[in-house]
N, C-alpha and C positions, 0 to 999 in steps of 0.2 A: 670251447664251442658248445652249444647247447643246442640239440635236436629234438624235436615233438616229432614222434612219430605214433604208428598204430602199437608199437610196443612198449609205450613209457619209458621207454630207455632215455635218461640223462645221459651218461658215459658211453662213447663208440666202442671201447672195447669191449668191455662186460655185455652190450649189446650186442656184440658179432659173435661171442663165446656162446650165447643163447639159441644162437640159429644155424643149424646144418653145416656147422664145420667143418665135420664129417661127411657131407655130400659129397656126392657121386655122378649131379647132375652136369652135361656138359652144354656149354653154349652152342648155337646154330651154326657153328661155322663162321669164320671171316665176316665179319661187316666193313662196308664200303662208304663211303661219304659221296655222292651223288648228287649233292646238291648242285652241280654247276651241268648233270644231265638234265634233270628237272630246271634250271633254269633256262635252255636251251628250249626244253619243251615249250613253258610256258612263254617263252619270246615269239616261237613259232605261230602260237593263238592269233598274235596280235600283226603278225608278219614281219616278225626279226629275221633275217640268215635266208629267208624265203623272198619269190618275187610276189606273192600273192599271201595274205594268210592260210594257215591251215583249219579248216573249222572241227574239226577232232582228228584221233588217233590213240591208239594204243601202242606204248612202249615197252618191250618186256626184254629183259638183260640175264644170260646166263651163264656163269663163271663153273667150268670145271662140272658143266652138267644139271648144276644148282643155280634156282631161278633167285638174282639178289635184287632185281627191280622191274615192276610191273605196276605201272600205271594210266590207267586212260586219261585223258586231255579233250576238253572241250565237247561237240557234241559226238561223244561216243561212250563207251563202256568197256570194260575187261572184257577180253576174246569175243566183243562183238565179232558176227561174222563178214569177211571182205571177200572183196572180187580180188584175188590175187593177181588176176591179168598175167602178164610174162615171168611171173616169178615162178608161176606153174613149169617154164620150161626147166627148171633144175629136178620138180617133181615127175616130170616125166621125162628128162635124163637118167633118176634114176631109176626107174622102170627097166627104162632100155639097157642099163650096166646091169639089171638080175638077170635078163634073159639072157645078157651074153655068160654069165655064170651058170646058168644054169636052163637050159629051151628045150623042145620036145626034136628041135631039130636046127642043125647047125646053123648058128648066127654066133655075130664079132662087131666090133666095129668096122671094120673092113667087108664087111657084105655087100654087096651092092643090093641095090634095089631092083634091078634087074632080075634078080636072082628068082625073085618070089612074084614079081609083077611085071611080064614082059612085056608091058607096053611103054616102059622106058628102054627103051632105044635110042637107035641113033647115037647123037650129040650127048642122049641121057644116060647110055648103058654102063656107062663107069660112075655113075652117080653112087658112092656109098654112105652109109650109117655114121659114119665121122662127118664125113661132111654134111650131111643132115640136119645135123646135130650142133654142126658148130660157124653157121653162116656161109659156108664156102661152097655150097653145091652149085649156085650157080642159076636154080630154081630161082621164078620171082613170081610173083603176089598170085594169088586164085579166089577169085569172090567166092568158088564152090567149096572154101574151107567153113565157111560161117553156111552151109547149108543147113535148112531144117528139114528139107525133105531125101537127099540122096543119104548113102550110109560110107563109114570112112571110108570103105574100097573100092566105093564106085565114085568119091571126089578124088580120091590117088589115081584112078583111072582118067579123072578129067587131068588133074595136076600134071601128069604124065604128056599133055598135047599143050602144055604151056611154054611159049620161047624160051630157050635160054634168057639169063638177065647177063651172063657172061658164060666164055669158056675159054680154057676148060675148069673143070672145076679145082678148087684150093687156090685158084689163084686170082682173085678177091676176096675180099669181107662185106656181105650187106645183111645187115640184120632183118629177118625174118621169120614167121615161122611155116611157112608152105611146106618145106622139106621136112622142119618136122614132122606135119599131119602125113605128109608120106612115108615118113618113118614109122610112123603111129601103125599106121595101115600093115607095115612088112611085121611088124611084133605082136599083132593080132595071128598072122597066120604062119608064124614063128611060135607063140603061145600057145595057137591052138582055142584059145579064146578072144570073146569079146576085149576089148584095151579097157572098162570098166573093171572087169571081170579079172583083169590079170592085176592091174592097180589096188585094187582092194585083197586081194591075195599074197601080193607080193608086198607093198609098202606099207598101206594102211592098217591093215592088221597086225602086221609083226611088228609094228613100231606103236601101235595102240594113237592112231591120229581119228578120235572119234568125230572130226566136226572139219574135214576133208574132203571132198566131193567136187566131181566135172559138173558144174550149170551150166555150161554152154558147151557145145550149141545142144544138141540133142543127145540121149542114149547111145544111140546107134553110129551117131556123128560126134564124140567128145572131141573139142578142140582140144588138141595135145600142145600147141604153144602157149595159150592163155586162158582157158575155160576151168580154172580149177578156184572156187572159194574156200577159204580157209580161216581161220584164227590164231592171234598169235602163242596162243600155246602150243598148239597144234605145228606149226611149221618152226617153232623153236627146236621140238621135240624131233622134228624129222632133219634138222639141222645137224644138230646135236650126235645125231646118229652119222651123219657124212662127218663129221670132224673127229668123231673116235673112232674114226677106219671102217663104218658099216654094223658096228655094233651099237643097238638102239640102248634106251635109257635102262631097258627092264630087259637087259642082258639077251636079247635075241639076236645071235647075224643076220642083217638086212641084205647086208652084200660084200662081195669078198675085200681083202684089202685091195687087190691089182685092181679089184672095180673102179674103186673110191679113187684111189689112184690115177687112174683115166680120167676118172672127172675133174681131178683138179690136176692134169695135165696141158697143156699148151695144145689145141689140136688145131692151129691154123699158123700158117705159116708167118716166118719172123724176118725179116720184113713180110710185110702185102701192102696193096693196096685197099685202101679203103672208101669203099664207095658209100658206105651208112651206116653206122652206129650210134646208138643212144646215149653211150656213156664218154664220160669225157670225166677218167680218171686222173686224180696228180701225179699218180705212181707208175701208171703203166699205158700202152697206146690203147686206143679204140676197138683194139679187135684180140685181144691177152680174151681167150674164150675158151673154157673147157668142153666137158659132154654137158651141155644146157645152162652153165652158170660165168659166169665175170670172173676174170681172173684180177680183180685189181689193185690189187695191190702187194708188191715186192720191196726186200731191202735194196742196200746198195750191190751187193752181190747176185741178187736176182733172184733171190730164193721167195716163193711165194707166201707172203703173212696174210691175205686179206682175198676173202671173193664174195661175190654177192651176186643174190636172188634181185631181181627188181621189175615192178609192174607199173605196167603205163598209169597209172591211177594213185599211185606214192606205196602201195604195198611192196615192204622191202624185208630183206634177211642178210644178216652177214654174220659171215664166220672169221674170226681174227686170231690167226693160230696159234701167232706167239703171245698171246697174252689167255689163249684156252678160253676164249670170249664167243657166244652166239649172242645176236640181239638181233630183234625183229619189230617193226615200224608199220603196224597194221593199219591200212588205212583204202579208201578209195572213194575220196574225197577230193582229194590234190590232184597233181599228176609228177608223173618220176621226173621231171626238170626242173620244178618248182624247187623239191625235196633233196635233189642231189646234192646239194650241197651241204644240207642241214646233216644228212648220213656220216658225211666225214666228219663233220662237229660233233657229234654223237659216239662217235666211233673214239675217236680221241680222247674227249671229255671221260667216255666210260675206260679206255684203257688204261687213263691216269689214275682214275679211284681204282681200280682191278689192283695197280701197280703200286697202291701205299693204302693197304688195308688198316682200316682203323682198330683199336682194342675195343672192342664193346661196354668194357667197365670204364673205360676213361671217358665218361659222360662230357668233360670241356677240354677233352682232347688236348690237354697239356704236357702228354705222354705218362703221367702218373696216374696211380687209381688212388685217389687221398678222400681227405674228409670229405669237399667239395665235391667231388663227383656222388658222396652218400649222401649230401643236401639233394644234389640231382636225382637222387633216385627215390628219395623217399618222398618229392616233390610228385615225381609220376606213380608212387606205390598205389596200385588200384586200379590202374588205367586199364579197361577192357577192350575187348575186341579189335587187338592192334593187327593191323596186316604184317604177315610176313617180311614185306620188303619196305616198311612204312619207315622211313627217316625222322618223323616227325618227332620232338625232345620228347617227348611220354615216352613215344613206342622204342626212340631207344632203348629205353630200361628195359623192356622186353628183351633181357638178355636168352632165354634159353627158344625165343621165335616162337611161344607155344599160342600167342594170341593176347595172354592178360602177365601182366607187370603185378607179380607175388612172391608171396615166400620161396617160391625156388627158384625165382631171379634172382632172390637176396644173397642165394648159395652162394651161386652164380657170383654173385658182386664180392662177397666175404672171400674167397678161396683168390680172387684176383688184389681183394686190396691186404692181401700178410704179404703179397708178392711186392707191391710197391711200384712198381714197373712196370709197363707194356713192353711186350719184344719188340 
């Protein structure tokens, strides 16, 4: 075999004996083969797996903490910013599990709302923070949640004069978030602060989510079920932190484990009845709901692998436990029905790369690292400014993910091809 490369090297051995044998340098971690996520993406442009096309999105994949694929699609951009819509309500679920960790004055799940705002009564005086939180209070719709003028605790005062939609409570499922904004209301005066004011003290800062914020409705009035814009970095990162037990990327506890724990518990009863829900998972019924987030999906034994964030507008997050997978589908463009489907094709597609990592030096993935893969690399030697999670044949050679395909990829490639073998 006869190679030209930038080192005059005729013979591969005497060539590799040249270069950094002795390295030290290590690759990025596991790489993934993802082409059949990205082809999912780009079917969705055009309205494959969808009822309508998608006209952008951002997709970002995180394996064990580490971001392996992040890419925008059509009219959008990396971590443009989206209307997260209902996906907010997992973000200010966990709000609600710090202060039951830790409040200036006793709250639980089990608090009633009563407790702190007694102008639920009546029919409403057992209404609690469980059921708030997980569709079953019983509360139905208040136009006074999307006020610009009242402030949270005077729309929880109107909420409070709203018919029951059932009772008693837990014993339906209708999705909404009314009970939440009156949840919202009791953890202001539980906190002791503004619900802004506690959000950014409790979640956003300790977990470093700098591009996180309530736009809607008002300051004074955050909607606590869907007023939250985000990016998908940003809500990867705060994912990330609920799947390793509350402790965020950059080592902070966000919140206890028995917290996180409660969020991805069952808190509505098994059977119920179902009077509305958005989701129509294959795994589990319509109403599998934690503190704010989708329980959906389970094995055969019922043990929970799968829940997910999702906003009326296709902004989605999920967490896949046995495979240590977050992935987040930033968007508000669509809407969550159009996309629900595409989620589990996504979901799947990326479990299957998660679950047969590729060797990075085996450039034609033959399972050896041979001559032919050093054609492939000395092919891409040079190539600049590769993305981290960039699949494309150059930026594979970017074995050690620093950006540019060089001599200390080369290491990289030599140290793997005396081995002969991929594991």
């Amino acid at each position: 075999m006869s190679i030209t490369s930038p080192f005059h090297c005729s013979l591969l051995a005497p060539c590799f004996a040249a270069f950094v044998v002795a390295a030290t340098i290590a690759s990025g971690g596991p790489s993934y083969d993802f082409s059949a996520v990205t082809a999912l993406a780009t079917g969705a442009l055009s309205g494959q797996n969808v009822n309508s096309p998608v006209p952008g999105f951002d997709l970002l994949l995180m394996k064990d903490g580490v971001v392996v694929y992040h890419r925008s699609f059509g009219a959008w951009s990396l971590d443009r910013p989206a209307n997260a819509d209902s996906a907010t309500k997992t973000l200010s679920g966990a709000l609600i599990m710090s202060l039951t960790d830790s409040s200036t004055l006793p709250f639980s799940l089990d608090t009633k709302l009563s407790t702190y705002i007694p102008a639920f009564s009546g029919d409403k005086a057992n209404i609690n923070i469980r059921q708030s939180f997980s569709h079953t209070s019983g509360l139905g719709d208040s136009a006074f949640v999307g006020s610009n003028t009242l402030t949270l605790q005077q729309v929880a005062q109107r909420i409070a004069m709203v018919p029951l939609e059932f009772s008693p409570p837990n014993s339906a499922f209708s999705y909404g978030g009314t009970s939440m904004h009156a949840a919202g209301a009791v953890a202001e005066i539980v906190g002791q602060k503004p619900w802004n004011t506690l959000f950014a003290e409790r979640i956003l800062g300790p977990i470093g989510m700098m591009h996180t914020s309530f736009v809607l409705t008002t300051p004074s009035n955050p909607r606590i079920a869907g007023g939250c814009e985000s990016n998908a970095s940003d809500f990867a990162i705060f994912m990330e932190m609920l799947r390793r037990g509350g402790v965020a990327l950059n080592g902070r506890r966000v919140l206890s484990q028995s917290a996180v724990n409660q969020i991805f518990m069952r808190q509505t009863a098994s059977p119920i009845t179902i009077l509305n829900t958005p989701v129509q998972s294959p795994y589990t019924d319509g109403a599998d709901y934690g503190v704010g987030i989708w329980l959906d999906e389970r094995d055969a034994n019922g043990k929970l692998i799968g829940a997910l964030a999702a906003g009326a507008r296709g902004f989605s997050s999920w967490i896949d436990f046995d495979d240590g997978m977050v992935g987040v589908f930033a968007t508000d463009l669509s809407a969550a029905g159009n996309v629900q489907g595409l989620l589990y094709l996504f979901r799947a597609a990326a479990q299957t790369a998660a679950q047969h990592p590729l060797c990075p030096p085996d450039l034609d993935h033959n399972g050896v690292v041979a001559d032919s893969d050093f054609e492939l690399f000395m092919a891409a030697y040079n190539v600049n400014a590769c993305a981290s999670t960039d699949m494309t044949p150059g930026c594979q050679a970017d074995l050690n993910k620093d950006g540019f395909v060089d001599d200390a990829d080369l290491g990289v490639f030599v140290a793997a091809y005396e081995t002969l073998a991929c594991p």
